[in-house]
Rosetta silent file (secondary structure, phi, psi, omega in degrees, C-alpha in Angstrom):
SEQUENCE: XXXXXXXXXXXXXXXXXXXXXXXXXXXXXXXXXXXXXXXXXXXXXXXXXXXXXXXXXXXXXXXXXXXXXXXXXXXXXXXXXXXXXXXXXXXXXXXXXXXXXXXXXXXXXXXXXXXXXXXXXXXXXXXXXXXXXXXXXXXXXXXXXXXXXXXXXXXXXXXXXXXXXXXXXXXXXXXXXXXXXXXXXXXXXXXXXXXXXXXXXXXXXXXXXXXXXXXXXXXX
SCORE:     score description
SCORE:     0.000 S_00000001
   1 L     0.000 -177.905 -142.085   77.483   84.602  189.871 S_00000001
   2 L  -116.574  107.688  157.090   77.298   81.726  192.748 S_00000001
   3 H   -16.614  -39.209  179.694   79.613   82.907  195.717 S_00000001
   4 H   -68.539  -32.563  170.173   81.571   79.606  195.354 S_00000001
   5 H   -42.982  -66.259 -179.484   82.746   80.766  191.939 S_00000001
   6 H   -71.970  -15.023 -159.535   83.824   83.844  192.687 S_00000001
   7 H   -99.328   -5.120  162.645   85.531   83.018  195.923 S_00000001
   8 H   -68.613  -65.560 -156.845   87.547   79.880  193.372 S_00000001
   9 H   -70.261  -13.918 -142.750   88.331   82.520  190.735 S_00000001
  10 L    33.960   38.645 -176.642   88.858   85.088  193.032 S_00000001
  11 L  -108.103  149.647 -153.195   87.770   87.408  190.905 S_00000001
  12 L   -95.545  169.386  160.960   85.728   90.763  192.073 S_00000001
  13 H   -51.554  -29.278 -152.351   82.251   91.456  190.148 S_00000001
  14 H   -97.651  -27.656  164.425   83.929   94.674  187.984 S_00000001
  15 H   -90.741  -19.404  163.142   86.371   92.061  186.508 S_00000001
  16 H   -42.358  -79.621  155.587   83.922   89.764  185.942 S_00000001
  17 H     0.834  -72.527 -155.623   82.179   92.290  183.807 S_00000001
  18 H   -84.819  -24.719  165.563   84.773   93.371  182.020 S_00000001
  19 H   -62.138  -30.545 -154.390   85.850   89.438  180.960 S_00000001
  20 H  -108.641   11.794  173.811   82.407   89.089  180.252 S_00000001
  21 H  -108.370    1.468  174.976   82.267   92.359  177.713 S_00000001
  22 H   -78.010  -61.799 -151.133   85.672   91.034  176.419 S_00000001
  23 H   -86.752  -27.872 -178.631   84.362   87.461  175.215 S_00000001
  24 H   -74.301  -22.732  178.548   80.899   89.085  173.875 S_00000001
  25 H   -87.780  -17.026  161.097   83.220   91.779  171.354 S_00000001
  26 H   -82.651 -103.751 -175.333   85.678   88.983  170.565 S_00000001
  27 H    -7.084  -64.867  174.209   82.532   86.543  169.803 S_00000001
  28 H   -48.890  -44.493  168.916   81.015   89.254  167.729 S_00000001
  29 L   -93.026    0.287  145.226   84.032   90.074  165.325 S_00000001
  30 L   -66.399  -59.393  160.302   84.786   86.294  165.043 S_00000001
  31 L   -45.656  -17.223 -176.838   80.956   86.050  163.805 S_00000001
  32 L  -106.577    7.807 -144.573   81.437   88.749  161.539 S_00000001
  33 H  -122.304  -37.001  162.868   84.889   87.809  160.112 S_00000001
  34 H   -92.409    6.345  156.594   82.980   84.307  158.944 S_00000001
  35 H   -72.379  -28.818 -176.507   80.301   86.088  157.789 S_00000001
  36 H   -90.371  -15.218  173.099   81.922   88.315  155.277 S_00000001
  37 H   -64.897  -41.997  174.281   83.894   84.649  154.264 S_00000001
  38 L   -33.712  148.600 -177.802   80.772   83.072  153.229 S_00000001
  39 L   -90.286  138.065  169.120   80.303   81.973  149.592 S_00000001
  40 L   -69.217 -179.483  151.190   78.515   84.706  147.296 S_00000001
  41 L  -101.636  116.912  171.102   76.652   84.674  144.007 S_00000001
  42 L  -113.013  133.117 -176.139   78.872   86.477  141.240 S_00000001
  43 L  -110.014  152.074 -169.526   76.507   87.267  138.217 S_00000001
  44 L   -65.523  142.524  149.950   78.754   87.382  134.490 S_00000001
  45 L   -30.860  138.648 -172.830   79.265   90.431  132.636 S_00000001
  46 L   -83.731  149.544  174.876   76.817   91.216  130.402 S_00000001
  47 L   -91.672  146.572  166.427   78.449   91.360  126.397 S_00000001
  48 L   -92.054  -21.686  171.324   78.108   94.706  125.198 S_00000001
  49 L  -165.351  147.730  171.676   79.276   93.824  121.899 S_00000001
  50 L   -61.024  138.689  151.775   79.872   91.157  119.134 S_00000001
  51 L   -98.537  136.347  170.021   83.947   91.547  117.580 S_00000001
  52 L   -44.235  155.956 -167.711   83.955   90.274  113.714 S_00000001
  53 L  -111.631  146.898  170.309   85.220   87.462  113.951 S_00000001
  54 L   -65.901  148.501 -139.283   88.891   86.390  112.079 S_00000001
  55 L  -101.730  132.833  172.272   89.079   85.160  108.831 S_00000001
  56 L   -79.827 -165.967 -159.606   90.806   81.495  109.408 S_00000001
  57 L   -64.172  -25.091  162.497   93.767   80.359  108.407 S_00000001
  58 L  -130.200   64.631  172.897   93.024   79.127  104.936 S_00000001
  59 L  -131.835  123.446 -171.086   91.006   81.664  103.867 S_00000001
  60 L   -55.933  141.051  148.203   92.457   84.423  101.361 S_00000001
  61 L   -40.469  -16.857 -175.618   92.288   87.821  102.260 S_00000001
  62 L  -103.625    0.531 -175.544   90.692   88.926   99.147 S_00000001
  63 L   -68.265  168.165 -168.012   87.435   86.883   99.713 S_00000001
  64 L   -74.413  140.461  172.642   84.189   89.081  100.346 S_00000001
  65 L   107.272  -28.090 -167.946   83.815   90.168  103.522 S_00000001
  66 L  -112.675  155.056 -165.334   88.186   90.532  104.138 S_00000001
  67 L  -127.798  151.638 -173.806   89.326   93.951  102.591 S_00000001
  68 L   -97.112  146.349  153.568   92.598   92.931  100.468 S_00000001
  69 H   -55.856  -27.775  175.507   95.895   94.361  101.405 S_00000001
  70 H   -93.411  -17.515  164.549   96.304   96.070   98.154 S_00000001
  71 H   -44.747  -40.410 -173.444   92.816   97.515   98.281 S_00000001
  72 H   -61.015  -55.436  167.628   94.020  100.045  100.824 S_00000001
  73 L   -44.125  133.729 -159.821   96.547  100.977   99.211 S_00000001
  74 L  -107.669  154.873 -160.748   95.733  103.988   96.776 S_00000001
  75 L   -82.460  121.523  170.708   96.566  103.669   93.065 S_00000001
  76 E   -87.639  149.574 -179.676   99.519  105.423   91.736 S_00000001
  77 E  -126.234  142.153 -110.495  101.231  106.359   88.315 S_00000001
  78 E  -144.001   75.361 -151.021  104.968  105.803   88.429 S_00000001
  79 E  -106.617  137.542  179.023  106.316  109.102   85.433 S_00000001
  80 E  -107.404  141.686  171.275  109.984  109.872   84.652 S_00000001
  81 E   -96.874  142.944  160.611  110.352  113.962   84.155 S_00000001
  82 E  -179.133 -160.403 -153.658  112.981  115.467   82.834 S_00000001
  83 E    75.886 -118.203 -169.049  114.516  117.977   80.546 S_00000001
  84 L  -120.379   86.500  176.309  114.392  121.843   81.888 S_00000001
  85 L  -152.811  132.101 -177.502  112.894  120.972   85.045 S_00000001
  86 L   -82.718   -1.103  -96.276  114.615  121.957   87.777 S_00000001
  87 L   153.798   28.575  179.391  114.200  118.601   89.892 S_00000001
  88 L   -75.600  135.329 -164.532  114.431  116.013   87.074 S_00000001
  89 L  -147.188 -129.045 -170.288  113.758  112.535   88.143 S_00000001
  90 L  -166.555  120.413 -170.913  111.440  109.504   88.219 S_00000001
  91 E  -155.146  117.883 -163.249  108.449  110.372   90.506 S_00000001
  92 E   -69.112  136.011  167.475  105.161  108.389   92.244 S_00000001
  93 E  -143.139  173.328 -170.320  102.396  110.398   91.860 S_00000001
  94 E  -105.005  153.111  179.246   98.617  109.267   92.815 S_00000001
  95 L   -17.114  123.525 -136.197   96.472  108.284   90.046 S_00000001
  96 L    -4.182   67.321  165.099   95.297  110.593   87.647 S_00000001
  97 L   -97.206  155.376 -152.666   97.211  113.343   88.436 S_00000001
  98 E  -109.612  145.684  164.628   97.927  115.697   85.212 S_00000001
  99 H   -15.670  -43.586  178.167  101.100  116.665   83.243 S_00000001
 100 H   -80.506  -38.380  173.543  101.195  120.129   85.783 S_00000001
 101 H   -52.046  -61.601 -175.905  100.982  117.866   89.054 S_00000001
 102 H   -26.699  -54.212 -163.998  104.575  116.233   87.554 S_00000001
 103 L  -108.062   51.499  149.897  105.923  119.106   86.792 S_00000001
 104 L  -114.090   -6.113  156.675  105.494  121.091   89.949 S_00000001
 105 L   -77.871  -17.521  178.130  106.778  117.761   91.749 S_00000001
 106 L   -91.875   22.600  167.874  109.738  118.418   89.574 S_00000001
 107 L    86.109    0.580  168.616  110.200  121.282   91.230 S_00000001
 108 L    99.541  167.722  170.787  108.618  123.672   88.267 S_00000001
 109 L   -89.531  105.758  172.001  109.734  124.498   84.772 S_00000001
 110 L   -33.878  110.492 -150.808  113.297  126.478   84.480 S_00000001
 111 L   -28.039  138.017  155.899  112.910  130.363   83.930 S_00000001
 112 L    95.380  -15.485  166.969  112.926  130.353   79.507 S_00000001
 113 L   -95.747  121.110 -150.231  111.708  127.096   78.694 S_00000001
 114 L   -72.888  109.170  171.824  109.173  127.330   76.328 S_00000001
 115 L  -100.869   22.829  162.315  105.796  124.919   77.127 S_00000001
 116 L   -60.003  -33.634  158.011  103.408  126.213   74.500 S_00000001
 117 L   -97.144   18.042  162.801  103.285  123.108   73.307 S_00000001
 118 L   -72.121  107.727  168.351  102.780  121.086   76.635 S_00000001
 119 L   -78.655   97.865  177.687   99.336  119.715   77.315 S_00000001
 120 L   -86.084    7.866 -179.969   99.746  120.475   80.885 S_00000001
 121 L   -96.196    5.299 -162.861   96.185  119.201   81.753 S_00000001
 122 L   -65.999  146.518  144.684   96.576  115.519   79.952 S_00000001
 123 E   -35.446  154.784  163.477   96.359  112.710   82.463 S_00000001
 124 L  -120.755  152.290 -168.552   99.347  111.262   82.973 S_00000001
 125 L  -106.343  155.141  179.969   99.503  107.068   82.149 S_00000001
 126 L   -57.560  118.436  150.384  101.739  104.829   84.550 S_00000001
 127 L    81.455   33.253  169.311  105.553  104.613   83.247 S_00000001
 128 L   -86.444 -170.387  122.867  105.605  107.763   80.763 S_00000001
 129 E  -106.835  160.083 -165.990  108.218  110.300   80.165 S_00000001
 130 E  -131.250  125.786  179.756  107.570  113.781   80.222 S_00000001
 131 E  -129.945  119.849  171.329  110.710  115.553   78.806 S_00000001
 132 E   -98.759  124.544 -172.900  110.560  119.664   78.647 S_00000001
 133 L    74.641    8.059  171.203  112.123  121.952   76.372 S_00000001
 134 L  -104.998  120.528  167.775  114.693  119.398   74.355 S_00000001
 135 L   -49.237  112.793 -173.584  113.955  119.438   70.735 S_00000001
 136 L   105.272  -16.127  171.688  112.987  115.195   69.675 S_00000001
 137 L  -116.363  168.716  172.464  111.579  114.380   72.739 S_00000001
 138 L   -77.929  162.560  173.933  108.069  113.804   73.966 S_00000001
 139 L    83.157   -4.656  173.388  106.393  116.285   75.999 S_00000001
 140 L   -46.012  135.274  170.081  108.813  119.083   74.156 S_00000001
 141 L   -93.385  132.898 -160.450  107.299  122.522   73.959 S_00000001
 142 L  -179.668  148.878 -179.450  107.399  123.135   69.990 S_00000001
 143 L   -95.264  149.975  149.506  104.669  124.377   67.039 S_00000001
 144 L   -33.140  143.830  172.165  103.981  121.941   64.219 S_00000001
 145 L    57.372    1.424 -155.172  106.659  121.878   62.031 S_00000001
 146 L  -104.047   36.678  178.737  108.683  124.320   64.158 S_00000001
 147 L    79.499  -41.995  167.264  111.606  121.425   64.642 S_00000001
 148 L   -52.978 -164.763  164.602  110.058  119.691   67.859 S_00000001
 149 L  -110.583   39.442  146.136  107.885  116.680   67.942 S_00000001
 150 L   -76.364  165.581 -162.575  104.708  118.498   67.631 S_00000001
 151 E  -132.514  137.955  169.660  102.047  117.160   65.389 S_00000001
 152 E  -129.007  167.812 -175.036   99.886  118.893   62.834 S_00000001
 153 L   -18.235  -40.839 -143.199   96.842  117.520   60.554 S_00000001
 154 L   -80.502  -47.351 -172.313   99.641  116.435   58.278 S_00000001
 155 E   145.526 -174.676 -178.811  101.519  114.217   60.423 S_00000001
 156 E  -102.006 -170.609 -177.122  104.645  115.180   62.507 S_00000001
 157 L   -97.205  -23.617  150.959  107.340  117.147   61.623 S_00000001
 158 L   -86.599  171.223  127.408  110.133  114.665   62.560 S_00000001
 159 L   -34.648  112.886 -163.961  109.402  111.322   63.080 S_00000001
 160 E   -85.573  141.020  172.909  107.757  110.521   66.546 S_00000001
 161 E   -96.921  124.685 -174.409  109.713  108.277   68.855 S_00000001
 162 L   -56.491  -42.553  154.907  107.903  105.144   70.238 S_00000001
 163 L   -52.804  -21.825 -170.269  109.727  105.415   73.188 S_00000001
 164 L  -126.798  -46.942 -165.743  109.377  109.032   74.346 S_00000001
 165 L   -76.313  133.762 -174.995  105.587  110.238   72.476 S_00000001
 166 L   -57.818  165.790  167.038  102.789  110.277   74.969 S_00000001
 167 H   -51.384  -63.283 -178.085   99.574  108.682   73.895 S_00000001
 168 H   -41.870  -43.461  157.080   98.275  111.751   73.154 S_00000001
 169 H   -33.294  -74.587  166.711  101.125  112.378   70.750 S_00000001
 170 H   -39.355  -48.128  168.059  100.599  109.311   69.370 S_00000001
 171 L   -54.426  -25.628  168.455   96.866  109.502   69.107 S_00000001
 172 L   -84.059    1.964  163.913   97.660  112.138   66.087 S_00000001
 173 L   -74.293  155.417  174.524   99.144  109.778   63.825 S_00000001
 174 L   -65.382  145.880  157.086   96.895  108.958   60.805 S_00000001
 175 L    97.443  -22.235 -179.392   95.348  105.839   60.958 S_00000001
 176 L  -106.516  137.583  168.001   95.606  105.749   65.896 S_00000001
 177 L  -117.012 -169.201 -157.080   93.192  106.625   67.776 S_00000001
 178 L   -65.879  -42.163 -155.533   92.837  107.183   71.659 S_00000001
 179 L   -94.894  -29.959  162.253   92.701  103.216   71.898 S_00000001
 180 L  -116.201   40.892  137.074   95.499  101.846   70.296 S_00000001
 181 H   -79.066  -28.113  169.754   97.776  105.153   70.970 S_00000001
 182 H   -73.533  -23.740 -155.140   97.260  103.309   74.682 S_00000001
 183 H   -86.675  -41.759 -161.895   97.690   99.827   73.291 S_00000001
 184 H   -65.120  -36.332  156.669  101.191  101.318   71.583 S_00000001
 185 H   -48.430  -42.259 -173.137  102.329  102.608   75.422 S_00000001
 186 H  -100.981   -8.938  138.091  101.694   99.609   77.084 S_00000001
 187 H   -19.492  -66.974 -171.346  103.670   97.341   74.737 S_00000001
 188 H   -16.757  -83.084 -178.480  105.999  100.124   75.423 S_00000001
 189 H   -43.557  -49.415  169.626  105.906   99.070   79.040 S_00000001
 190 H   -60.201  -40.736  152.355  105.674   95.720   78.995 S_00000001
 191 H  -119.869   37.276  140.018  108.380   95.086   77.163 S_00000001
 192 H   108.541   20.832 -168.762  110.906   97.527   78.076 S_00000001
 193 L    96.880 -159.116  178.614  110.508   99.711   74.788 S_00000001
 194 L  -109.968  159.908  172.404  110.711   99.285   71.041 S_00000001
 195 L  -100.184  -37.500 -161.417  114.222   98.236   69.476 S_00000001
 196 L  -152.006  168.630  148.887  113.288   98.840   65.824 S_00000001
 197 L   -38.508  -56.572 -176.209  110.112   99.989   63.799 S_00000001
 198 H   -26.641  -45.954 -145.537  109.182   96.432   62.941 S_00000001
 199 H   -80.008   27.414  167.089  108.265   95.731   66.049 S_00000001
 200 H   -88.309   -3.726 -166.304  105.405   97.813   65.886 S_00000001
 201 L   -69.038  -37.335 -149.694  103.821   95.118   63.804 S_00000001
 202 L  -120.497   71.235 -164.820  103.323   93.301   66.919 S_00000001
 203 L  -130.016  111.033  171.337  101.201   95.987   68.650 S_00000001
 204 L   -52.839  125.830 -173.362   97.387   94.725   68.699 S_00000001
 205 L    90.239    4.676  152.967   95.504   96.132   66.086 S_00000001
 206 L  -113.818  123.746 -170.188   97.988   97.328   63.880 S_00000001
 207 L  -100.551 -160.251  178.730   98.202   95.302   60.544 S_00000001
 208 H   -57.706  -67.863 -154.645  100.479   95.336   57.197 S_00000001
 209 H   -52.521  -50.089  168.840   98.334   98.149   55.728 S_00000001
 210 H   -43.232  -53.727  171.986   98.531  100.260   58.803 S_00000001
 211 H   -63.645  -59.199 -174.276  102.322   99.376   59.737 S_00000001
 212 H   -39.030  -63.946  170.000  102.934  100.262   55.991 S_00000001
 213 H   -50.115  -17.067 -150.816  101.342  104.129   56.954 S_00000001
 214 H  -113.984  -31.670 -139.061  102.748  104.581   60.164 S_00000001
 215 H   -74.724  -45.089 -174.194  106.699  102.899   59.215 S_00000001
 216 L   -75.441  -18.952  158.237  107.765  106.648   57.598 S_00000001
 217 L   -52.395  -38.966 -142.700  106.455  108.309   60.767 S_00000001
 218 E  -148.399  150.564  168.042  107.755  107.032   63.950 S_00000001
 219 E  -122.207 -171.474  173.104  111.343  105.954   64.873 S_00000001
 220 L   -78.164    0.000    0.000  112.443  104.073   67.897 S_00000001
C-alpha cells in the first residue's frame, strides 16, 4: 500500500494482512449464505397410485360397484332349543348349520335323553324350535306310534303341532311335500304362529280338499 496510507491508518503491513484476510472470509460466507437463498426448481411427486374414488352423496350403497352393508354381513338362522338340553335357549347360528350344530351350542343333550328319533343332520330353517326328549313336541326323540310326534307311512301318531313340527315333520303328512311343508313354516313365522286349524286354509297351496285331509292330523 502507498506510504501515505499507512502512515494515516497507522497501521503496520501484518495488520493490514490480516484485515485484508478478514474482509475476503466475511465476503465469501456472505456470497455463499445468498447463494444457498436463491430460488430452486421443486419437481411434484410423481402419483404412485389411483384411490377409488367415493360414491357421492346421493348414491345408494347397494348400486354396482358399492358393496352393501348387509352384504358383509354373513347370513344367519335365528333357532329356539330346548327340552333336555343342558343350555336351553334361543340361539344365532350361521346359515345352514344342522340340527347337531344347535344342539352342541346348547351345550349337548342331557345324559338319558333318548334322540333316536332326531334327524340330527337336517338343516336347520330360520325361527324353528328344536325341542328334545318331551313327548308332543317337535324335534322329540320317539318311534312311530311310540307316543311322540314321530311320523310313519300312515300318518302321525298324535296329531302334529303347526307350531312346534319342523318342515321335515311336516313334509310326512299325506298330501305336503318339501315345498309347501316350507310354505306351512313361514306362515308360521310371519305371522307369529297358528291360533286354530282353520287357519291353515290360508297357507298357499293348500285348498278345501287338502285342508279337509290334513284338519284330523295337525293341531295348533
Amino acid at each position: 500500500m502507498p506510504l501515505w496510507v499507512q502512515s494515516r491508518c497507522g497501521l503496520e503491513r501484518r495488520s493490514l494482512a490480516a484485515l485484508a484476510v478478514v474482509l475476503v472470509v466475511a465476503a465469501g460466507v456472505a456470497g455463499a449464505f445468498f447463494w444457498a437463498g436463491r430460488p430452486q426448481q421443486v419437481r411434484a411427486p410423481e402419483v404412485v397410485g389411483a384411490a377409488r374414488p367415493l360414491p357421492p352423496a346421493d348414491v345408494s350403497p347397494a348400486e354396482p360397484g358399492f358393496p352393501s352393508p348387509a352384504a358383509s354381513a354373513p347370513p344367519v338362522v335365528v333357532v329356539d332349543v330346548g327340552g333336555k338340553v343342558l343350555r336351553p335357549g334361543v340361539l344365532t347360528l350361521p346359515a345352514g348349520s344342522r340340527v347337531a350344530d344347535a344342539l352342541r351350542a346348547a351345550g349337548g343333550v342331557r345324559p338319558g335323553a333318548d334322540v333316536t328319533g332326531l334327524n340330527r343332520a337336517r338343516v336347520l330353517l330360520d325361527g324353528e324350535q328344536v325341542v328334545v326328549g318331551l313327548p308332543g313336541m317337535a324335534g322329540t326323540a320317539g318311534m312311530p306310534g311310540a307316543g311322540g310326534t314321530g311320523v310313519g307311512a300312515a300318518g302321525p301318531a298324535q296329531p302334529l303341532s303347526l307350531n312346534a313340527a319342523t318342515a321335515e315333520q311336516l313334509d310326512t303328512l299325506p298330501g305336503v311335500g318339501p315345498v309347501l311343508a316350507r310354505h306351512i313354516v313361514e306362515h308360521r313365522i310371519e305371522h307369529g304362529g297358528f291360533r286354530s286349524v282353520a287357519e291353515l286354509r290360508e297357507v298357499d297351496g293348500i285348498g278345501e280338499r287338502r285342508f279337509a285331509d290334513l284338519e284330523p292330523l295337525v293341531r295348533p
